[in-house]
N, C-alpha and C positions, 0 to 999 in steps of 0.2 A: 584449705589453708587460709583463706581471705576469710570465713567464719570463725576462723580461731582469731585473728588478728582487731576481729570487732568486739570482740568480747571486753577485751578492758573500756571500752567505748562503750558497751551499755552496762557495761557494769558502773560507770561514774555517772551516766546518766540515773540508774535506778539509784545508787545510793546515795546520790543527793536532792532526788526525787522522798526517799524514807526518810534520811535526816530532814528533810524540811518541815514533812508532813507526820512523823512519826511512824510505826509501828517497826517490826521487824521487816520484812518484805519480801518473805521467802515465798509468799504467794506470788510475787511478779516475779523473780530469777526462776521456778522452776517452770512457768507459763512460758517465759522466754527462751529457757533451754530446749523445750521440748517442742513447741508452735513453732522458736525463730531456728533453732540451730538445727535441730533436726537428733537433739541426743537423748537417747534412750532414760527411758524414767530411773535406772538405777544407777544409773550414774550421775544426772543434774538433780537428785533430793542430795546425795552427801554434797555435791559440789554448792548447792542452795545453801546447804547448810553450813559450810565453810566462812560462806561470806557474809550470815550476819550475825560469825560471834565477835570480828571486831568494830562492828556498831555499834553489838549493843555490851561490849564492852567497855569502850568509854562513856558510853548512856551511862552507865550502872554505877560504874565509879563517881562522875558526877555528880549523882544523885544520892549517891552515899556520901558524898560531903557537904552535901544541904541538908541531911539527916530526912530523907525523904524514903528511904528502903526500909519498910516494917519487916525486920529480920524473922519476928516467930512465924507469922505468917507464912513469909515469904519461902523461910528453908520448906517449912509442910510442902508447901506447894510443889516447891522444886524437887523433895523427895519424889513426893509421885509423879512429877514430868521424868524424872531420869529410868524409873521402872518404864513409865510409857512409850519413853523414845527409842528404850531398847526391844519393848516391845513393836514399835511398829517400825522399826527397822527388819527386826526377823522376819515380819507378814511381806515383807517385800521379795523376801524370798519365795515365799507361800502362792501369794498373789499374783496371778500372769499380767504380764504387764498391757495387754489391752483392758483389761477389765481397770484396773489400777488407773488408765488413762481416764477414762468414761467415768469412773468415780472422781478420778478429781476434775476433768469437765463439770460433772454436776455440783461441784462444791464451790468450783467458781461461780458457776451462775446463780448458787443459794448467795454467796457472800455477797455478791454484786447486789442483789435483790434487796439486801440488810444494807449495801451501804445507799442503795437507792432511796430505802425509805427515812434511813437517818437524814440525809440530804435533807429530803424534805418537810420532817419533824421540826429541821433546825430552821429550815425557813420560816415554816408556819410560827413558830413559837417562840421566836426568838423576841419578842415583846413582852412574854410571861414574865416578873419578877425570878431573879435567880435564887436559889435555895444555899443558907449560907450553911459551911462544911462544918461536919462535926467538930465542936472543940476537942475532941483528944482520941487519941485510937485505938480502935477494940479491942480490946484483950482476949489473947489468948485465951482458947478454952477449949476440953475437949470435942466437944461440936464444931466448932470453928477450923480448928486441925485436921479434922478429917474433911470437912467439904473442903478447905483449900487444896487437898490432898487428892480429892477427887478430880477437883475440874486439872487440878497440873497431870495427874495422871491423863485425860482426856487431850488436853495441849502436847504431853506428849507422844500422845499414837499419831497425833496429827504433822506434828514435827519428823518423826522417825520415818512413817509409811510415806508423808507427800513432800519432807523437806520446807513446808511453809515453817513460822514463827509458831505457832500456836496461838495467836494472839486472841483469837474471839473468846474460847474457854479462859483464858487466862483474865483477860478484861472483865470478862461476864462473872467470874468466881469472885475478883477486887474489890468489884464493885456493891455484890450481894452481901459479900463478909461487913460492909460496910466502911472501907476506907475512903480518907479523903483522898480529893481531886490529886495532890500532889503525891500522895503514897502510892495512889495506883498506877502512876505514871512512873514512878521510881523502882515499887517493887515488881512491875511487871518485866521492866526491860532485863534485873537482873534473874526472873524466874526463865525468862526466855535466852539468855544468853547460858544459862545451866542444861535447858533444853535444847539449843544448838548442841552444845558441846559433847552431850550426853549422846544424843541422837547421829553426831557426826563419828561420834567412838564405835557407833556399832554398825555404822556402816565400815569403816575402816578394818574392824576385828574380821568382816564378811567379805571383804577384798575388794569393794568399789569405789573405791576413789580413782577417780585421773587426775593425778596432781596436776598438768599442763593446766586443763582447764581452772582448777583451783587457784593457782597461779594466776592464773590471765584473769579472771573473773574478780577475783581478792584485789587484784593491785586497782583493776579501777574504780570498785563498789570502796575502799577504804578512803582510797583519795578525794572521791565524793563525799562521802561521811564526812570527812577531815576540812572540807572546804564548803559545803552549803552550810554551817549553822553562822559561818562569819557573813553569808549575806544576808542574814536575817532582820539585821538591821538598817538594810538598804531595799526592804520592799515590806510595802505594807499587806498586814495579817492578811486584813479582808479582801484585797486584791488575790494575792496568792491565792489562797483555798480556794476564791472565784474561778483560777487560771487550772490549778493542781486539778482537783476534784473533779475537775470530767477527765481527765487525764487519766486519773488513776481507775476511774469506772469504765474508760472505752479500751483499758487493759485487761481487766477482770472480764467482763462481758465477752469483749471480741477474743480473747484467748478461751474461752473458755465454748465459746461455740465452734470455734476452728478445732480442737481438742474432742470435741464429740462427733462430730462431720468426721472427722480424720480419718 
C-alpha cells in the first residue's frame, strides 16, 4: 500500500525529470516499476505507456504551433509505429517474462553505453564550429516514406514489447531523412505520442492495464510535465544537463543491472 501511495511521487519526479531534459521516458517508468515496485513487466509497459502520452501531448501540440511537425514524414513514420506497437504488444504475450526482463536489462545497458559516449562526444567537441540547418525540408519521396516507415515500425516493437518511448529509432530515422534541429524535435514527440497510444490500445484489447496504478502514476508524471518547463527559466542550461545527465545515466545503468542480477 505505501508503494502504491509513492507512485504519484516518482512519477512527478520523473516527469519533470523528461520535461526538462526531453525525450519520452518510458525507459525510466518501466525500470522503476519493475527494479522499484516490484510489478510484473505486463503490467508496468501499458502503465509506462499510459504516462507519456500526456507529455508528449502537449509537446506535440506545441510544436505544431511553431509549424515545427514535418507532417508527411511524420504520419509514414507513425504509420509504421502503430503496426509496430501492436505488434510488440502481442510478443508480450509470446515472450515469458523472465527472458523479456534480461532483454530489456540488456537494452538498458546498450542505451546507457550510447548515452555515455554522447556525453562524451559532446564534451570533447563542443569547440568544433556548429553546422548551420538545412534551409528547408526534405521532401517527401517514395524512399524517404518508406525508411521513416521503417525505423517507426522498429520504435514501435520497442514501445509495444518494453513500454519505453521508442525514441532511439525514432531520433536515429529524423535525423538520417535529413531534418532540421527543430523538425526532429517536433516530429518525433508527436510520432511518439501516436506510439504511446497505439501501443497502450493493444495492451488494453489484451486485458493489462491496472488502472489504480495508471491513475496514481498519470497524476504525478502530468503535474511534472505541467510544472518543470516554467522552471526553465530559472536555471541555467549548462548547469542543469551538468546536474540531470548523471542522474539520468545512474538510472539507466544501475536499473538495468539490478534487472539482469534479478
Amino acid at each position: 500500500m505505501v508503494a502504491l501511495l509513492l507512485l504519484p511521487l516518482a512519477g512527478f519526479l520523473i516527469g519533470a525529470l523528461v520535461a526538462l531534459l526531453g525525450g519520452g521516458g518510458g525507459i525510466f517508468y518501466v525500470a522503476l516499476l519493475t527494479a522499484g515496485f516490484g510489478m510484473p513487466l505486463e503490467i508496468a509497459v501499458p502503465t509506462s505507456l499510459a504516462t507519456i502520452v500526456p507529455t508528449t501531448l502537449v509537446a506535440a501540440y506545441a510544436h505544431h504551433r511553431r509549424g515545427h511537425v514535418h507532417w508527411p514524414i511524420g504520419r509514414w513514420m507513425a504509420g509504421g509505429g502503430v503496426i509496430g506497437a501492436l505488434l510488440g504488444a502481442w510478443l508480450t504475450t509470446v515472450i515469458p517474462e523472465p527472458v523479456a526482463r534480461k532483454g530489456f536489462a540488456l537494452f538498458l545497458l546498450v542505451m546507457g553505453f550510447f548515452m555515455l559516449r554522447a556525453r562524451w562526444r559532446r564534451r570533447h567537441v563542443h569547440a568544433a564550429p556548429a553546422r548551420e540547418p538545412a534551409p528547408h525540408s526534405p521532401r517527401s519521396t517514395p524512399g524517404r516514406d518508406a525508411l521513416a516507415a521503417g525505423f517507426g515500425l522498429l520504435g514501435g516493437v520497442m514501445a509495444g514489447l518494453l513500454g519505453i518511448s521508442g525514441t532511439p529509432p525514432i531520433l536515429a530515422g529524423l535525423q538520417l531523412l535529413g531534418l532540421r534541429a527543430a523538425e526532429i524535435a517536433g516530429t518525433s514527440v508527436f510520432v511518439l505520442l501516436v506510439l504511446a497510444l497505439a501501443g497502450f490500445a493493444g495492451h488494453l484489447h489484451l486485458g493489462h492495464v491496472d488502472w489504480l496504478r495508471v491513475v496514481l502514476l498519470g497524476v504525478g508524471t502530468t503535474a511534472g510535465a505541467f510544472i518543470a518547463p516554467h522552471l526553465l527559466g530559472l536555471i541555467d542550461e549548462r548547469r542543469m544537463e551538468r546536474l540531470f545527465t548523471p542522474v539520468f545515466l545512474s538510472m539507466v545503468l544501475g536499473f538495468g543491472v539490478y534487472l539482469l542480477i534479478a
